[in-house]
Biopython code that builds the backbone (N, CA, C, O; Angstrom):
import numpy as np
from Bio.PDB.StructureBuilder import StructureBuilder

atoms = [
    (1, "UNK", "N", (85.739, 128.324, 82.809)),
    (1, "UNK", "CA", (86.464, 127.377, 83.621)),
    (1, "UNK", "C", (85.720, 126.040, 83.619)),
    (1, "UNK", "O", (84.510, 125.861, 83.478)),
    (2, "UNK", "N", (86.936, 124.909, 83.850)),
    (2, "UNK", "CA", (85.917, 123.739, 83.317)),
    (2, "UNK", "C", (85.475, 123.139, 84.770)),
    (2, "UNK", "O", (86.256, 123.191, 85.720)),
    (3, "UNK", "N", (84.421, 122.676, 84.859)),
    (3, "UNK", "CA", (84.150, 122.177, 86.110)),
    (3, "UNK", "C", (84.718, 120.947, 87.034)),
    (3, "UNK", "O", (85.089, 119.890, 86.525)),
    (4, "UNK", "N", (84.737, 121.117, 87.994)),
    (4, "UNK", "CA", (85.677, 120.432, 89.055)),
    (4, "UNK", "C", (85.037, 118.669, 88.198)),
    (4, "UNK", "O", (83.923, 118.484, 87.708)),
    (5, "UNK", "N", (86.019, 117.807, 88.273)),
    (5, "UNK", "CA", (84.939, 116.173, 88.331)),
    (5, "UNK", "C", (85.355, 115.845, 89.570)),
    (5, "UNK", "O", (86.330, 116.243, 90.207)),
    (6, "UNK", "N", (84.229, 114.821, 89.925)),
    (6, "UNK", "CA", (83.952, 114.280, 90.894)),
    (6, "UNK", "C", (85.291, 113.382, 91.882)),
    (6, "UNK", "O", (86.028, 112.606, 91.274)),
    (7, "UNK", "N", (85.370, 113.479, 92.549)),
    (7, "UNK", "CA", (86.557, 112.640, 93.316)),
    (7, "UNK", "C", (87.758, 113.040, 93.451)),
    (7, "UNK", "O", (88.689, 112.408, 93.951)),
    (8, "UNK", "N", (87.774, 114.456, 92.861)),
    (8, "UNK", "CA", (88.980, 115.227, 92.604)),
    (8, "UNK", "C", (90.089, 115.011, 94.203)),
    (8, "UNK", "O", (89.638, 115.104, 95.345)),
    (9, "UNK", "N", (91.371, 114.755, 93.900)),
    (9, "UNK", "CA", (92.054, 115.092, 94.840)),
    (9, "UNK", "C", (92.189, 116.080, 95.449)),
    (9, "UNK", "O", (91.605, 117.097, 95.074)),
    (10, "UNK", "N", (93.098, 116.083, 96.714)),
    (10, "UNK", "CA", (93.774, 117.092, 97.189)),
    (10, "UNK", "C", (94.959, 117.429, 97.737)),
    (10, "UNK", "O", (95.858, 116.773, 97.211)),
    (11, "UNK", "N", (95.360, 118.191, 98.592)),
    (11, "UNK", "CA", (97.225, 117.833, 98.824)),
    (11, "UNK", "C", (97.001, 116.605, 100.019)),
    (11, "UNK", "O", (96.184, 116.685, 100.936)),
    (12, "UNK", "N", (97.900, 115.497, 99.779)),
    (12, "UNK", "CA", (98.583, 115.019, 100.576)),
    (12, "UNK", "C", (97.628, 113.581, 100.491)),
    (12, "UNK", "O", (97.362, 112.830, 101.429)),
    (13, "UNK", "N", (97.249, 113.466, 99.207)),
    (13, "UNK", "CA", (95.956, 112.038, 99.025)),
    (13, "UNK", "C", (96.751, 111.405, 98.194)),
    (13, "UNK", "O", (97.800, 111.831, 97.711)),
    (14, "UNK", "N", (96.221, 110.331, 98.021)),
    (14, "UNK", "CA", (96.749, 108.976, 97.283)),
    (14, "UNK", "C", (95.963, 109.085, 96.156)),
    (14, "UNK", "O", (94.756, 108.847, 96.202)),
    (15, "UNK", "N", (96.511, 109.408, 95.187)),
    (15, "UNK", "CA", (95.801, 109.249, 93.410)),
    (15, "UNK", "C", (96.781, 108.172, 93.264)),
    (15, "UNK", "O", (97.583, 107.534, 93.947)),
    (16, "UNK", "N", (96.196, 108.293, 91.628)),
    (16, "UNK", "CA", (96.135, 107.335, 90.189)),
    (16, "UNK", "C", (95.626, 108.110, 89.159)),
    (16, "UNK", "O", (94.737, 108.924, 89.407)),
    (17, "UNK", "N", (96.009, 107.988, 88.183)),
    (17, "UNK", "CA", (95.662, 108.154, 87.172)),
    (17, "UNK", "C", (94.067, 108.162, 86.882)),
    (17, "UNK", "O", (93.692, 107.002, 86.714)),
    (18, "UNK", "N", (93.088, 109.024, 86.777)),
    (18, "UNK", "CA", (91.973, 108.604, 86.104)),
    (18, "UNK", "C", (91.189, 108.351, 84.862)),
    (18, "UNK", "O", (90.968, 108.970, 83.821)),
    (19, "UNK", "N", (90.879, 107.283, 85.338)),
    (19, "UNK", "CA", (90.078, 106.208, 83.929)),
    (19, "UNK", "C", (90.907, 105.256, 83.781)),
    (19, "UNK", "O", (90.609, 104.441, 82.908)),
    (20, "UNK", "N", (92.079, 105.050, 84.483)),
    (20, "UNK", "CA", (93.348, 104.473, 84.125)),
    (20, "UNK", "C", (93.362, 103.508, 85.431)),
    (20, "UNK", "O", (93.369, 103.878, 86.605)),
    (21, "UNK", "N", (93.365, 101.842, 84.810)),
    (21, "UNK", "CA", (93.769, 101.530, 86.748)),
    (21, "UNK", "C", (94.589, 100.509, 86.105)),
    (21, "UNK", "O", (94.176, 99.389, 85.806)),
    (22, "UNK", "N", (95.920, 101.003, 85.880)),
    (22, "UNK", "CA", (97.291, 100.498, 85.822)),
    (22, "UNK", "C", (98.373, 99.886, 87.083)),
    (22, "UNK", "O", (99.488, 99.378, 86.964)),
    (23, "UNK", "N", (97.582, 100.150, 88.263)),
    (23, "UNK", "CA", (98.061, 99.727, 89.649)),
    (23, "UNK", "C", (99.487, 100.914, 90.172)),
    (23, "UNK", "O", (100.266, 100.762, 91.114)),
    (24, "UNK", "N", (99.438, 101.755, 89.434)),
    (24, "UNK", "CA", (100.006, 102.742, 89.375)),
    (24, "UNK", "C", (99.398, 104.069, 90.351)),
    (24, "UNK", "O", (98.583, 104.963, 90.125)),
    (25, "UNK", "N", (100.086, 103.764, 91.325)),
    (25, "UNK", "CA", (99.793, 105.000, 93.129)),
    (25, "UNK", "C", (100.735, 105.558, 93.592)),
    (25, "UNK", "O", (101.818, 105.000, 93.773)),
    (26, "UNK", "N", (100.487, 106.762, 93.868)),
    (26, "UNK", "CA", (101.466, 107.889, 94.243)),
    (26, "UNK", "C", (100.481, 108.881, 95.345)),
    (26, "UNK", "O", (99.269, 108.833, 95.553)),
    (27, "UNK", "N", (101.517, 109.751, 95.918)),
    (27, "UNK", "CA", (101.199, 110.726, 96.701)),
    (27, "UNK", "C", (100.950, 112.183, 96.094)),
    (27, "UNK", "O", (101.936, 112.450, 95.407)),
    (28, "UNK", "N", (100.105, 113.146, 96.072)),
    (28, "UNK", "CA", (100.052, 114.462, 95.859)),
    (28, "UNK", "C", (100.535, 115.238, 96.333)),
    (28, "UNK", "O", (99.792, 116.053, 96.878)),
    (29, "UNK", "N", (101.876, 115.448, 96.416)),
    (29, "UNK", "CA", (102.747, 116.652, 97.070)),
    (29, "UNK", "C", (102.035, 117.610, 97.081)),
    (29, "UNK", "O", (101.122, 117.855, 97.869)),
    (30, "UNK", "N", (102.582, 118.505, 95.790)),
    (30, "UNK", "CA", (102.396, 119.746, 95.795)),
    (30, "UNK", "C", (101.054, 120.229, 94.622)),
    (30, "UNK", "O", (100.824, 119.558, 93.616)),
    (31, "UNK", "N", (100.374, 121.322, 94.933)),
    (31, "UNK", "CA", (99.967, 121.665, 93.838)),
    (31, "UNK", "C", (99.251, 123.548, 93.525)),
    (31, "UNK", "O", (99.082, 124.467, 94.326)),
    (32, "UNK", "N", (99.017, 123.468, 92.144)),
    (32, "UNK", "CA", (99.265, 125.249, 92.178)),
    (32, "UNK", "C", (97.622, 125.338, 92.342)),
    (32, "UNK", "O", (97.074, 124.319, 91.924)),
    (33, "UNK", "N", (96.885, 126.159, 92.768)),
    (33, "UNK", "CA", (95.783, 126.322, 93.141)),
    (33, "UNK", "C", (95.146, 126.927, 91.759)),
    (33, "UNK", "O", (94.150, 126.556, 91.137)),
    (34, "UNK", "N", (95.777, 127.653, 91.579)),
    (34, "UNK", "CA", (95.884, 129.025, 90.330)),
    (34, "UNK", "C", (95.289, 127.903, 89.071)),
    (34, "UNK", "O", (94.136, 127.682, 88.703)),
    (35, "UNK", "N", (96.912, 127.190, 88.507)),
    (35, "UNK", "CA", (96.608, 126.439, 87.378)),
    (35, "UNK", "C", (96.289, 124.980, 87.425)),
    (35, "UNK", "O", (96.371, 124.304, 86.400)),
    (36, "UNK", "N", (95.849, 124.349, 88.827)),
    (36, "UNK", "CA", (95.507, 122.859, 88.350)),
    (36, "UNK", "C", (96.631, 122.055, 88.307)),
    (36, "UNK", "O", (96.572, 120.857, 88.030)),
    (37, "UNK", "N", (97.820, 122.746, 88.609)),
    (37, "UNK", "CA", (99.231, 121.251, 87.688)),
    (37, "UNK", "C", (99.264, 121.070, 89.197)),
    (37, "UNK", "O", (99.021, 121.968, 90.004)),
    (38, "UNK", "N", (99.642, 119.619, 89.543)),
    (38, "UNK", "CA", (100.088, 119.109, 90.605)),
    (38, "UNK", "C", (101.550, 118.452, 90.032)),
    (38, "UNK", "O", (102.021, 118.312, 88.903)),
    (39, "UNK", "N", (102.072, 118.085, 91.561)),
    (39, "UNK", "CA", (103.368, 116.874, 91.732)),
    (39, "UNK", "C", (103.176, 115.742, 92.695)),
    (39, "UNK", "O", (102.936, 115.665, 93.900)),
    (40, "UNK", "N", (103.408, 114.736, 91.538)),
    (40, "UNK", "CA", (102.627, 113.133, 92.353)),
    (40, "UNK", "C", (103.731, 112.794, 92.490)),
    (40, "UNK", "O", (104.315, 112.826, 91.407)),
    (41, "UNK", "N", (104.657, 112.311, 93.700)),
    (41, "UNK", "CA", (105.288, 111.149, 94.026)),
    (41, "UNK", "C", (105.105, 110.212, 93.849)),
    (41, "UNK", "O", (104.816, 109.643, 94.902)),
    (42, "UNK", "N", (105.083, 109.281, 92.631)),
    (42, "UNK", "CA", (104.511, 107.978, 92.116)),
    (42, "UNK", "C", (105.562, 106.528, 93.228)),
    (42, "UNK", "O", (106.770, 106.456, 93.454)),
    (43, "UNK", "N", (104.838, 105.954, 93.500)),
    (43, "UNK", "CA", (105.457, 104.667, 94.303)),
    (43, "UNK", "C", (106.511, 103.961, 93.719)),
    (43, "UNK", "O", (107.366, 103.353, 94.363)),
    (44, "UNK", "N", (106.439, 104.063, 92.136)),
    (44, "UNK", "CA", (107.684, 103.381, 91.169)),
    (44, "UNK", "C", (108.785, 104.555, 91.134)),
    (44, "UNK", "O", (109.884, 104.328, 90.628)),
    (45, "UNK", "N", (108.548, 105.505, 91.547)),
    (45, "UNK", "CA", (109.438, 106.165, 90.772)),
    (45, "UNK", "C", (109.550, 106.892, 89.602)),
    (45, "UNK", "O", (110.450, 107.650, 89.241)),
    (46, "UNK", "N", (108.205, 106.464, 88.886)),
    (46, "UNK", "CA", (108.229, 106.696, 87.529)),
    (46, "UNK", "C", (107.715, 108.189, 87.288)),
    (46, "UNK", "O", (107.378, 108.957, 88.190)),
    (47, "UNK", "N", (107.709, 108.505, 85.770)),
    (47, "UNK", "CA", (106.646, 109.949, 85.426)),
    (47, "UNK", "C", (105.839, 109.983, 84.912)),
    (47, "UNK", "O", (105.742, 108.810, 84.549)),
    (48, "UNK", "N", (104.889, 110.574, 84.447)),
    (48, "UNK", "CA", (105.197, 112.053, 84.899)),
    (48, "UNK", "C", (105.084, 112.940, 86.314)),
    (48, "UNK", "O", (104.110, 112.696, 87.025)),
    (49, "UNK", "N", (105.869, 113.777, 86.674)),
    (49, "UNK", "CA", (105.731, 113.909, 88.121)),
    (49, "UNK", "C", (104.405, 115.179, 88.286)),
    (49, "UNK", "O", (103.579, 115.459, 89.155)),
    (50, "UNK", "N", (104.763, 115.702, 86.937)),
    (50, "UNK", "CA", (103.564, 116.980, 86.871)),
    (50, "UNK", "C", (102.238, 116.723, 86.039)),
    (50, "UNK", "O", (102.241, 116.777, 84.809)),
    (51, "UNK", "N", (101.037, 116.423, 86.831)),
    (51, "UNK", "CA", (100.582, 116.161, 86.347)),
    (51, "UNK", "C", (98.928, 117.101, 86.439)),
    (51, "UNK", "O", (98.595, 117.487, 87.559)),
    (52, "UNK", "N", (98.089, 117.378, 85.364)),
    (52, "UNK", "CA", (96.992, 118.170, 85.756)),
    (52, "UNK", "C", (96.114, 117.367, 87.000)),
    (52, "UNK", "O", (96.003, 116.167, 87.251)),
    (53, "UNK", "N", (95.540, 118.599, 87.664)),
    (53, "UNK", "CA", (94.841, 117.996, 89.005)),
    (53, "UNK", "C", (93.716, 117.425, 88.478)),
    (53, "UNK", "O", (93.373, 116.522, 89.241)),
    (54, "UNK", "N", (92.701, 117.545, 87.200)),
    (54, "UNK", "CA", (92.148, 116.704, 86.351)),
    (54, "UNK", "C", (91.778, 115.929, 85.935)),
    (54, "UNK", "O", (90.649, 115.532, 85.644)),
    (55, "UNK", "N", (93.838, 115.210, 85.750)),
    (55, "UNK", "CA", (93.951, 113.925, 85.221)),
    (55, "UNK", "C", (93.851, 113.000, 86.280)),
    (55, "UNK", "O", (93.712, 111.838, 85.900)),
    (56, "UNK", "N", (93.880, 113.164, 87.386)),
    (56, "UNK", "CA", (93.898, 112.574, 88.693)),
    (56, "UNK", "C", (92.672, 112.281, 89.598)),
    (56, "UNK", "O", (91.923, 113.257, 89.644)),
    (57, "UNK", "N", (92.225, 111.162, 90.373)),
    (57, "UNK", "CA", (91.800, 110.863, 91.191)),
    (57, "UNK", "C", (92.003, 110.463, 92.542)),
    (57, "UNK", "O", (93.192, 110.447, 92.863)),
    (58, "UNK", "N", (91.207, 110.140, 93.415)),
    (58, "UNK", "CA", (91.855, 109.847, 94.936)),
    (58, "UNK", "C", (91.810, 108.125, 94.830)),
    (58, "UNK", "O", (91.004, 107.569, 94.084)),
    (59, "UNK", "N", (92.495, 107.590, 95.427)),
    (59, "UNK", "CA", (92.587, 106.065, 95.080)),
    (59, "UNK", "C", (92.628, 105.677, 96.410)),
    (59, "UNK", "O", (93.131, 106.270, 97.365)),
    (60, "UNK", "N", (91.850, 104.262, 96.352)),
    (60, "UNK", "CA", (91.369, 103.958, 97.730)),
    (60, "UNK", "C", (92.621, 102.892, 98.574)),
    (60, "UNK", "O", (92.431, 102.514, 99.730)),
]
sb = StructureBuilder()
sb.init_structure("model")
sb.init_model(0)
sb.init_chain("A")
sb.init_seg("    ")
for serial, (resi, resn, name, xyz) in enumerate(atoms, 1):
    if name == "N":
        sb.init_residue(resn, " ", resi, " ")
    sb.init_atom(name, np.array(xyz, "f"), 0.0, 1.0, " ", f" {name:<3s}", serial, name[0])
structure = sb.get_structure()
């Protein structure tokens, strides 16, 4: 298993994309504990809505 990185989200936090600061912020609905995939409510509207808990950070 790969190890947690640092700043990792959790339910109901404000990510972004990490490594990525596209000004692009959303909410962390939902997510599976099991496999890591979350669902970001992005502020545009846009996708992807499923995204690995991973690829994500908490945004200030």
């Amino acid at each position: 298993m790969a190890k947690e990185p640092p700043n990792t989200p959790t339910r109901g936090d404000r990510v972004k994309r990490r490594g990525r600061d596209d000004g692009r912020r959303g909410n962390l609905s939902k997510m599976d504990d099991a496999t890591k995939w979350a669902t970001v409510e992005w502020d545009d509207g846009g996708g992807p809505r499923m995204c690995h808990l991973f690829e994500l950070e908490r945004s200030a």
